[in-house]
KEKE-3310 file (N, C-alpha, C; in steps of 0.2 Angstrom, whole numbers, plus 5000, padded with zeros to 4 digits):
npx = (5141:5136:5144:5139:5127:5129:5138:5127:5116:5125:5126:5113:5109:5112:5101:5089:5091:5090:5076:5071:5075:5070:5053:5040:5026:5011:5001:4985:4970:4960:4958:4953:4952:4950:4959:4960:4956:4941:4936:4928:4928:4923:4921:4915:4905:4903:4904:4915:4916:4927:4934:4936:4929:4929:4936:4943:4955:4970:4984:4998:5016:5024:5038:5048:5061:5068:5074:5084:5076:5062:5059:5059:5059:5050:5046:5035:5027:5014:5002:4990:4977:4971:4957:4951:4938:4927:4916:4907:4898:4886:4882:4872:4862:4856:4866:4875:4892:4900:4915:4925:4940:4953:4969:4985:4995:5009:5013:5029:5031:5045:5046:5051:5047:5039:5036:5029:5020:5023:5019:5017:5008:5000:5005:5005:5010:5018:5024:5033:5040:5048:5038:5037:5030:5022:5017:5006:5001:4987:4988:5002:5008:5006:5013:5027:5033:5033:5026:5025:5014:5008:5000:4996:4991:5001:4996:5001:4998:4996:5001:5005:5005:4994:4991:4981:4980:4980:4984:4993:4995:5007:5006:5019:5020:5011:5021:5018:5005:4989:4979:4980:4974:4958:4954:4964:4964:4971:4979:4974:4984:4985:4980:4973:4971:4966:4972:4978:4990:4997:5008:5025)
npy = (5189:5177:5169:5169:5163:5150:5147:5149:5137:5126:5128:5126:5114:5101:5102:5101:5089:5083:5085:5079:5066:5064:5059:5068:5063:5061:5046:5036:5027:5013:5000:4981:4970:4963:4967:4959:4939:4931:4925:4914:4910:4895:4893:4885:4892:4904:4913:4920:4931:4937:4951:4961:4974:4985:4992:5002:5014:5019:5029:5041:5049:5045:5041:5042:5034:5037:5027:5022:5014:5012:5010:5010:5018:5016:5020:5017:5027:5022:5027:5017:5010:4997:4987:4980:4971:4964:4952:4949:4935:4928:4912:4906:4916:4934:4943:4952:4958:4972:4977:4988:4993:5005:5000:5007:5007:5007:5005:5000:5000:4995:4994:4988:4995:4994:5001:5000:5002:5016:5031:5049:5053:5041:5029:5011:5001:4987:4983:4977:4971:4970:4972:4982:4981:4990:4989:4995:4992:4978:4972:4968:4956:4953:4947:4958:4960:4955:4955:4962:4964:4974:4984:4997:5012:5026:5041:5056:5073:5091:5098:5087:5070:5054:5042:5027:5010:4994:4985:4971:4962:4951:4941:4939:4924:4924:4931:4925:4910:4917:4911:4908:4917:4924:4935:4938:4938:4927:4936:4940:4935:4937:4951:4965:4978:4996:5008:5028:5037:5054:5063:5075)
npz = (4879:4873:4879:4892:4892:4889:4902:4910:4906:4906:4922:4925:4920:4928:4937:4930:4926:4936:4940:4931:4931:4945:4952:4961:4974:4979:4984:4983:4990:4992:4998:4993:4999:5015:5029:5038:5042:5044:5056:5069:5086:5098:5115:5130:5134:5126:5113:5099:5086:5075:5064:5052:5051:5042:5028:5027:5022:5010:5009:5006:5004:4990:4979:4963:4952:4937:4926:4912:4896:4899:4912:4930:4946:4959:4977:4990:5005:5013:5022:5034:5040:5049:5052:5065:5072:5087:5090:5104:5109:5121:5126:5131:5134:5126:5127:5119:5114:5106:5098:5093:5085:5074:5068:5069:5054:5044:5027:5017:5000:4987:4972:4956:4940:4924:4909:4896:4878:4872:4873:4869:4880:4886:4896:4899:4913:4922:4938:4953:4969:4982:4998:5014:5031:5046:5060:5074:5090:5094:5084:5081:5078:5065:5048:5044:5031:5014:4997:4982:4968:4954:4943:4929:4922:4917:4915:4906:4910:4907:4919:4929:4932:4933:4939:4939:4949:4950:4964:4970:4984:4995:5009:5021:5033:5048:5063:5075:5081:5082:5088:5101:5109:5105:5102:5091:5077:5063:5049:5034:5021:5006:4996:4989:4981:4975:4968:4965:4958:4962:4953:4950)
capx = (5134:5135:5149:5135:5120:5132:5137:5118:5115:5131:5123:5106:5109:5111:5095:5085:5091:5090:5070:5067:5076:5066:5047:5038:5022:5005:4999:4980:4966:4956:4959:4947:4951:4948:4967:4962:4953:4935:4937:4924:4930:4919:4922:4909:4898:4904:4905:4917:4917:4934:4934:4937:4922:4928:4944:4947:4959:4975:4987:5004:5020:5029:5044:5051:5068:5066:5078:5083:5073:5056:5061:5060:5059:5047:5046:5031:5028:5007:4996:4983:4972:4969:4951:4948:4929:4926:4908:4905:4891:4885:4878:4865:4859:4854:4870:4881:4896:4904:4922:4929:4946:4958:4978:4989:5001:5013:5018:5033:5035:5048:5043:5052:5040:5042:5032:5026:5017:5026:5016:5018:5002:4998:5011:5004:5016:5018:5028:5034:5046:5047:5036:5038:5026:5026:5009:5008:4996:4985:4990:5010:5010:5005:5019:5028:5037:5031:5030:5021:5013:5005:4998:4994:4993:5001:4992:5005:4994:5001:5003:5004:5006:4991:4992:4978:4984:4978:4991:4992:5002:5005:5011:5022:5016:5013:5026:5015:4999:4984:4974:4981:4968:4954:4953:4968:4964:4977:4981:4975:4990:4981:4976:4971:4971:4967:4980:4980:4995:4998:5014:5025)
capy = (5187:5170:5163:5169:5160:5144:5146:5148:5131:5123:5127:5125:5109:5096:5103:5101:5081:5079:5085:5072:5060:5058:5063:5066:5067:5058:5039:5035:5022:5011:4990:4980:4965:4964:4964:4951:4934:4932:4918:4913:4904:4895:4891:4882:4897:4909:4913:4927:4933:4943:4951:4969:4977:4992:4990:5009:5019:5019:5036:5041:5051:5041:5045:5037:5036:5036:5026:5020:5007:5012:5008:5015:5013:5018:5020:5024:5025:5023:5024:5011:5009:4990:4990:4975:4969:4958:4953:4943:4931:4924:4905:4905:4923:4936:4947:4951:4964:4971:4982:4989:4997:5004:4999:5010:5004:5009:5000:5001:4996:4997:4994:4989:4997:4994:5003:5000:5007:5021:5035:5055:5054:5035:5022:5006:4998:4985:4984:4971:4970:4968:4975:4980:4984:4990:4990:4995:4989:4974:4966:4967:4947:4949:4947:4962:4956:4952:4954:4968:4965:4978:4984:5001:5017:5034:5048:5063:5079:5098:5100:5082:5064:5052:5035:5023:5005:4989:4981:4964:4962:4944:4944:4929:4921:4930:4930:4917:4908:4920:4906:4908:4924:4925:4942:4940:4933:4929:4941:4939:4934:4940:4959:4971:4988:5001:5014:5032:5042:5059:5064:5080)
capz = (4880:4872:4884:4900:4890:4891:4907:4913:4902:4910:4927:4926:4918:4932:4941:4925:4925:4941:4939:4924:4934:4949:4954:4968:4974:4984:4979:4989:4985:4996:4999:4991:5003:5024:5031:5044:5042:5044:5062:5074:5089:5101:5121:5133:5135:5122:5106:5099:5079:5073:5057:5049:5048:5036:5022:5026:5017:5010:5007:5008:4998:4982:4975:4958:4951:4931:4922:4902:4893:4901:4919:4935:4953:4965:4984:4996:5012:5015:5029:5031:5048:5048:5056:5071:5075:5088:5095:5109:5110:5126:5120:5136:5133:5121:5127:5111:5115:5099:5098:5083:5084:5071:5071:5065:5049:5037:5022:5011:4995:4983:4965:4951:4935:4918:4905:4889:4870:4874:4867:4873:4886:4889:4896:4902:4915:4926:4945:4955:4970:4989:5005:5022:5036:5053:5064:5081:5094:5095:5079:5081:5077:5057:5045:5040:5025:5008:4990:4980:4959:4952:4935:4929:4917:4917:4910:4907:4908:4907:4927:4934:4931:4934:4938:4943:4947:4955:4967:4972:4990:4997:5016:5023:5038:5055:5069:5080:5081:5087:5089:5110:5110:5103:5100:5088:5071:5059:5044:5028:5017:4999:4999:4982:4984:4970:4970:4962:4960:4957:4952:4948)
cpx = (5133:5139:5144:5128:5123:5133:5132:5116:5119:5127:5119:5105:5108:5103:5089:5086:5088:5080:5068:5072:5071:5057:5045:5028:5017:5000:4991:4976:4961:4958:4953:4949:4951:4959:4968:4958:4948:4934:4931:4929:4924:4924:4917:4905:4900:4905:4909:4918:4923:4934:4936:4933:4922:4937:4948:4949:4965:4980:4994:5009:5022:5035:5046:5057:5068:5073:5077:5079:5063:5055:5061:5056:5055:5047:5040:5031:5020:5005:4992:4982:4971:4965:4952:4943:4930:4919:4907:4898:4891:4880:4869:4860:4858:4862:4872:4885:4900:4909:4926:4934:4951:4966:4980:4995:5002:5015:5022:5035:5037:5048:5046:5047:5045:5035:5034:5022:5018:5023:5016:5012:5000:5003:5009:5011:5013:5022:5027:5040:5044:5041:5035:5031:5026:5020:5012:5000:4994:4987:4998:5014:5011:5011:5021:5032:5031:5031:5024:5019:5008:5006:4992:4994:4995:5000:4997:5000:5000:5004:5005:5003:5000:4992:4987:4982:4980:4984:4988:4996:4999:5010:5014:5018:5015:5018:5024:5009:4996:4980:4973:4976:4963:4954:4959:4966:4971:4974:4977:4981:4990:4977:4978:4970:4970:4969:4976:4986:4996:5006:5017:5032)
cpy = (5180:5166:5165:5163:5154:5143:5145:5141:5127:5119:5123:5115:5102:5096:5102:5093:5079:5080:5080:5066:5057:5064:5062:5067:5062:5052:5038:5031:5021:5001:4988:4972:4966:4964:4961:4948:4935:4925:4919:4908:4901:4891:4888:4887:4903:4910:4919:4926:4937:4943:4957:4972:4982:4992:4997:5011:5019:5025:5039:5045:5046:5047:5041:5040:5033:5032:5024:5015:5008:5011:5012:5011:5016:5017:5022:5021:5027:5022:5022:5010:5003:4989:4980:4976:4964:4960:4946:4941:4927:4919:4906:4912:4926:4940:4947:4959:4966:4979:4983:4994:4998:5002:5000:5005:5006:5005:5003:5000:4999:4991:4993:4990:4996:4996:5002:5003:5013:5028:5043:5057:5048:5030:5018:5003:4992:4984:4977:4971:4969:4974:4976:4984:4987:4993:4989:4993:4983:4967:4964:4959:4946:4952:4956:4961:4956:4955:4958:4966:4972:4980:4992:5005:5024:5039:5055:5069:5085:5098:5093:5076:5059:5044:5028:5017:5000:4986:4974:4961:4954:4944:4937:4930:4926:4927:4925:4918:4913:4915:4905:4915:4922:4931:4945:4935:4932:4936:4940:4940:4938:4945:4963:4976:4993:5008:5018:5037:5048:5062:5071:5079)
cpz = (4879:4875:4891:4898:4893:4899:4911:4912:4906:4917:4930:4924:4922:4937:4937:4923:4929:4942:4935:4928:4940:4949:4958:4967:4979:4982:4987:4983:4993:4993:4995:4996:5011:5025:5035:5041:5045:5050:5068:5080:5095:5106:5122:5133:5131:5116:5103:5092:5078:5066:5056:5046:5045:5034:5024:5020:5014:5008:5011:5003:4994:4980:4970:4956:4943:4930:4916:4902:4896:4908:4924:4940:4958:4973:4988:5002:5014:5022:5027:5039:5044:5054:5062:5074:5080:5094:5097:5112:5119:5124:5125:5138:5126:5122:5124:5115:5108:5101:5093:5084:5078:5070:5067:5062:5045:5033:5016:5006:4991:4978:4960:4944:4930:4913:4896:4883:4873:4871:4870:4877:4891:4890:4901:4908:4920:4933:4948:4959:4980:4992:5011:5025:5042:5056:5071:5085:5094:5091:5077:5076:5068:5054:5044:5034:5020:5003:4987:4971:4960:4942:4934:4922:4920:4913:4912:4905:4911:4916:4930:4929:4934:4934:4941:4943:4953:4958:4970:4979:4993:5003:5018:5030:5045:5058:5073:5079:5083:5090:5098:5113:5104:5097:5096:5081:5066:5052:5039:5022:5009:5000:4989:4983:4975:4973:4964:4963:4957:4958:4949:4944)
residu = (UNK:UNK:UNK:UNK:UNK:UNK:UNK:UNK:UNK:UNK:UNK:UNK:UNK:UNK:UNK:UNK:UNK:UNK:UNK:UNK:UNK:UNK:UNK:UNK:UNK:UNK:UNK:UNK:UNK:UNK:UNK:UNK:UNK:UNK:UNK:UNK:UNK:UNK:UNK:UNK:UNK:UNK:UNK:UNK:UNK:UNK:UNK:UNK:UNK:UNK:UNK:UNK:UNK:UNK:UNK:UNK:UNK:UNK:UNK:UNK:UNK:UNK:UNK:UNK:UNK:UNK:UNK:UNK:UNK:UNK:UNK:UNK:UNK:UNK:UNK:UNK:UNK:UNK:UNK:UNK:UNK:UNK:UNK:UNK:UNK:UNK:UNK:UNK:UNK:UNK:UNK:UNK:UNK:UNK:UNK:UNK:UNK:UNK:UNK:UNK:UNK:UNK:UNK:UNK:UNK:UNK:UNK:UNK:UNK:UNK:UNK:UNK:UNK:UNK:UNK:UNK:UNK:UNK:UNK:UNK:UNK:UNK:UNK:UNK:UNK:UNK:UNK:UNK:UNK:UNK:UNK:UNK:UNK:UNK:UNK:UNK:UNK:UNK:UNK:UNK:UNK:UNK:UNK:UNK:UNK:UNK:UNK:UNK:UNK:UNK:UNK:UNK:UNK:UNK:UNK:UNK:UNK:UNK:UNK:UNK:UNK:UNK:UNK:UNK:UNK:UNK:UNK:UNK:UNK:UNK:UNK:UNK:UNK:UNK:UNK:UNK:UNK:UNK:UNK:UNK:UNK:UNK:UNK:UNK:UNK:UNK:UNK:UNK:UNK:UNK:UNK:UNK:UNK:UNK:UNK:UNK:UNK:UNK:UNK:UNK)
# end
C-alpha cells in the first residue's frame, strides 16, 4: 500500500509543478488615453477634425510563467478596437459630415514582473518588457513595436488571483507620414491603460 501511495506521489508530481508553475486566465480594463492624436487640418474650403471619440475597451487571455526570487513572466494577447472620428467642416457652409469607425487590434505584450513584500495574500509588483501590435484597416501605418511599464498588486483569494495594474505603453514612430490624408492622423505614442487580471 505504501509503495502505490508513492508511486501516485511520483506521478501526480510533475502536474502539480507544472500547475504552480504556470497560470492562466482573462486580463481586461479600459485605456485612459485616445490611441490617435487629436489633428485638425485645413484646405481652401475645408476643414476636417480627426480624433478618437471613445477610448473603448481592452480584453484578452494572459498566461504567466512563475519563477524563483519573486519573478515571472507574463504574455497576453488583448483585443483593443482603436476608435477613428473624422468631421468634415465646409468653411463656406453650415454643412459638418462626422464618421466614427472602429479598427480592429491586437496587442502583445510580454512582461517581465517582479514582486515584492511578499505576504501570503498581497504582492506588489512591477513589469516591464516589449510590445507588439497588429491593426487592420485604416490605421495599418501606426507603429507596432514598442515597450510596456507597468505597476501593480496580486491579491490571492481561495478560487482565483486578482490583479489590478496601471500600464504604461510607449509606441515607436508610425510606418509613414499620414499627413498625405487627412483622414489619417498619426498615433498617439504615450497610452495608459488600467488593467485587471483574473488569474487561476
Amino acid at each position: 500500500m505504501r509503495s502505490l501511495f508513492v508511486l501516485v506521489c511520483v506521478i501526480l508530481a510533475p502536474v502539480a509543478d507544472a500547475q504552480h508553475l504556470f497560470s492562466f486566465g482573462v486580463k481586461g480594463g479600459f485605456p485612459l488615453t485616445d490611441p490617435l492624436s487629436d489633428d485638425t487640418f485645413n484646405s481652401v474650403d475645408v476643414v476636417t477634425h480627426v480624433f478618437s471619440a471613445s477610448k473603448n475597451y481592452v480584453v484578452g487571455p494572459m498566461v504567466e510563467l512563475n519563477l524563483p526570487f519573486g519573478l515571472a513572466v507574463e504574455a497576453d494577447a488583448l483585443y483593443r478596437p482603436l476608435n477613428l472620428t473624422t468631421e468634415t467642416q465646409i468653411v463656406s457652409s453650415s454643412l459638418a459630415r462626422r464618421l466614427s469607425v472602429d479598427v480592429n487590434s491586437m496587442e502583445f505584450p510580454i512582461l517581465l514582473k517582479a514582486h515584492f513584500l511578499h505576504t501570503p495574500i498581497v504582492k506588489p509588483y512591477v513589469a516591464a518588457g516589449p510590445i507588439f501590435r497588429y491593426v487592420l484597416s485604416r490605421v495599418q501605418y501606426v507603429s507596432n513595436t514598442g515597450f510596456a511599464l507597468g505597476a501593480g498588486v496580486d491579491f490571492k483569494l481561495p478560487l482565483v488571483r486578482i490583479g489590478p495594474e496601471l500600464r504604461y505603453s510607449h509606441w515607436g514612430s508610425d510606418s509613414a507620414s499620414p499627413a498625405v490624408n487627412v483622414s489619417l492622423p498619426p498615433s498617439n505614442k504615450n497610452q495608459v491603460e488600467f488593467l485587471i487580471g483574473l488569474s487561476f
